[in-house]
N, C-alpha and C positions, 0 to 999 in steps of 0.2 A: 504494500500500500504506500502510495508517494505521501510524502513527508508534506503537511500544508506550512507554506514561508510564511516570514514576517507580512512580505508583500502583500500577501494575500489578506492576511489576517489585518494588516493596513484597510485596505480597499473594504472588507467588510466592517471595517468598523467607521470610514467615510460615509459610507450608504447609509447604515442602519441611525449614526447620529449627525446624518448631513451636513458632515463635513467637507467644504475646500482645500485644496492643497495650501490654500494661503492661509488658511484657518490653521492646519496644521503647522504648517512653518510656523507659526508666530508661538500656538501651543507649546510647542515641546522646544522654541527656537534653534531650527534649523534654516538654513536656508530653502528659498521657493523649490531654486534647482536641484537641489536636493531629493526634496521630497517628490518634485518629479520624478527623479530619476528612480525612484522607491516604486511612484506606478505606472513605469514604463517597461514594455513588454520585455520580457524575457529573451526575446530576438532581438532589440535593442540595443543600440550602441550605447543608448542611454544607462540602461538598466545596471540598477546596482543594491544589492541583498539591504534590505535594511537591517541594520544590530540590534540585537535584542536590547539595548539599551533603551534605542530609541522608541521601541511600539513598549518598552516598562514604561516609560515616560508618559506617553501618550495615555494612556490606559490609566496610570496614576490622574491625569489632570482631568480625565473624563468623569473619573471619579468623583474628582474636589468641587468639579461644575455637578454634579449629580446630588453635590450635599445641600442641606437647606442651611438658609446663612441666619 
């Protein structure tokens, strides 16, 4: 069974909290091209594995927007 990437795990969590790339860039501050390049195909010259660091991150700040203030 293939392994599901960060990439992906990215792009699903875009979707489901309608998320921008710009949204994300600013989120977890990374650059735009960056995070393009996170959802840029796999065939891609673009393409590049995003680090587990960065979708903890993501994931952490989804969180903190998710808490009631």
């Amino acid at each position: 069974m293939a392994k599901i990437t960060n990439n992906t795990k990215l792009k699903k969590l875009m979707k489901h909290h309608r998320l921008t790339q710009v949204k994300v860039a600013k989120l977890i501050d990374y650059s735009l091209d960056t995070v393009k390049s996170w959802c840029a195909s796999k065939t891609s010259t673009r393409y590049r594995a995003m680090p587990n660091r960065a979708l903890r991150s993501l994931q952490q700040e989804l969180k903190l927007l998710g808490q009631p203030k």
